[in-house]
C-alpha positions in Angstrom: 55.9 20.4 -1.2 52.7 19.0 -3.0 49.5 17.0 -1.6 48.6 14.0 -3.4 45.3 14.0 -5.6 43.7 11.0 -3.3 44.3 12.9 0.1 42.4 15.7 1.5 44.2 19.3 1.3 46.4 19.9 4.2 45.4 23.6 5.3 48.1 26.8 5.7 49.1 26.1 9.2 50.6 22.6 8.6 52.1 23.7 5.4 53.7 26.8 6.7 55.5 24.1 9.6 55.7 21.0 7.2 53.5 19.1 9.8 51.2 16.1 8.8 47.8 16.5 8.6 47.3 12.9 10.0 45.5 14.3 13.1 43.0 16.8 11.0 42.4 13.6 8.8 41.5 11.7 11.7 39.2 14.8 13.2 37.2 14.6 9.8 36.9 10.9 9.9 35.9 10.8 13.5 33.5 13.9 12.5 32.0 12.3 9.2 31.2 8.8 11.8 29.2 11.3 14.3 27.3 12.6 11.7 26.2 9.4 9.5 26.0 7.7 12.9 23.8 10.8 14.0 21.5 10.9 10.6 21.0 6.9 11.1 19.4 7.4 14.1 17.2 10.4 14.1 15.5 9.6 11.0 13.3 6.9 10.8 10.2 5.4 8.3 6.8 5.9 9.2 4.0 5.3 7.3 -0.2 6.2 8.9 -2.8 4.9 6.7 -5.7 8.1 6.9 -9.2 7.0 6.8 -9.3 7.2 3.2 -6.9 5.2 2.3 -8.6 2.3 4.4 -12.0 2.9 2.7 -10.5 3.0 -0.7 -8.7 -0.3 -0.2 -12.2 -2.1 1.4 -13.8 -0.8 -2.0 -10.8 -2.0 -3.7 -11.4 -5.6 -2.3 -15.5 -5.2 -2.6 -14.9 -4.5 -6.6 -12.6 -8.0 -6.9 -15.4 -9.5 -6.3 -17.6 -7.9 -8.8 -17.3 -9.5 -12.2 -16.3 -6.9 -15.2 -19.4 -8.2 -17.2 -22.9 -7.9 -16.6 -23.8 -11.8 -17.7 -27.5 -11.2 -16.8 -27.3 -7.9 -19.0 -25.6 -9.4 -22.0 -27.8 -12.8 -21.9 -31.2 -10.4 -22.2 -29.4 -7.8 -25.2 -28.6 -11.1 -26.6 -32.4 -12.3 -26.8 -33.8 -9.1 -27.6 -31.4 -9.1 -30.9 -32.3 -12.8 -31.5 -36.0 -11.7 -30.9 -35.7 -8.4 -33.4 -36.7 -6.0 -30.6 -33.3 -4.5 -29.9 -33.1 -0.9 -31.4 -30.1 -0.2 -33.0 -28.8 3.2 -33.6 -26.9 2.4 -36.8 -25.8 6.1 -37.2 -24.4 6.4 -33.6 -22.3 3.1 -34.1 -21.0 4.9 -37.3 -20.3 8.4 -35.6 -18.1 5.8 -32.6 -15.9 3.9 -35.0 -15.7 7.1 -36.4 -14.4 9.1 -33.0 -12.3 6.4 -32.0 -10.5 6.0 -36.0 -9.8 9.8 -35.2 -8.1 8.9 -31.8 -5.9 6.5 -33.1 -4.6 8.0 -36.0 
């Protein structure tokens, strides 16, 4: 007597009497159902949003509508060069080019 690979193991009693194991099969299958039928159920998504979250989106939203570059600041840097009164630090912009070559590499 042997089981086939694709079926479930019969256990010792219905081998010892040569029974089929059609009714155990069907017990599992009916089992298996109650359980993913159970687990579909029970569970289910929730998501809360703390008080956090909601401020971080409104600063979110406020910082869209900030621009990323100062134009006011750049305009005035830009007239002070023109003009000759804008300090420049040309060791400091040597020592940065100098850090970031380090990074990259």
């Amino acid at each position: 007597m042997t089981n086939s690979i694709n079926s479930t193991p019969r256990n010792q009693t219905d081998i010892q009497s040569g029974q089929s194991n059609k009714t155990s099969k069907a017990k599992v299958v009916t089992d298996t159902a109650e359980k993913v039928q159970t687990v579909s159920t029970s569970t289910a998504d929730t998501v809360s949003i703390t008080g956090e979250a909601s401020r971080i989106r409104e600063l979110q939203s406020s910082l869209a509508n900030v621009p990323d570059i100062d134009l006011e600041k750049v305009e005035s840097i830009k007239k002070e060069i023109a003009s000759g009164n804008y300090p420049i630090d040309h060791e400091r912009i040597a020592g940065n080019l100098l850090d970031l070559e380090k990074i990259l590499s």
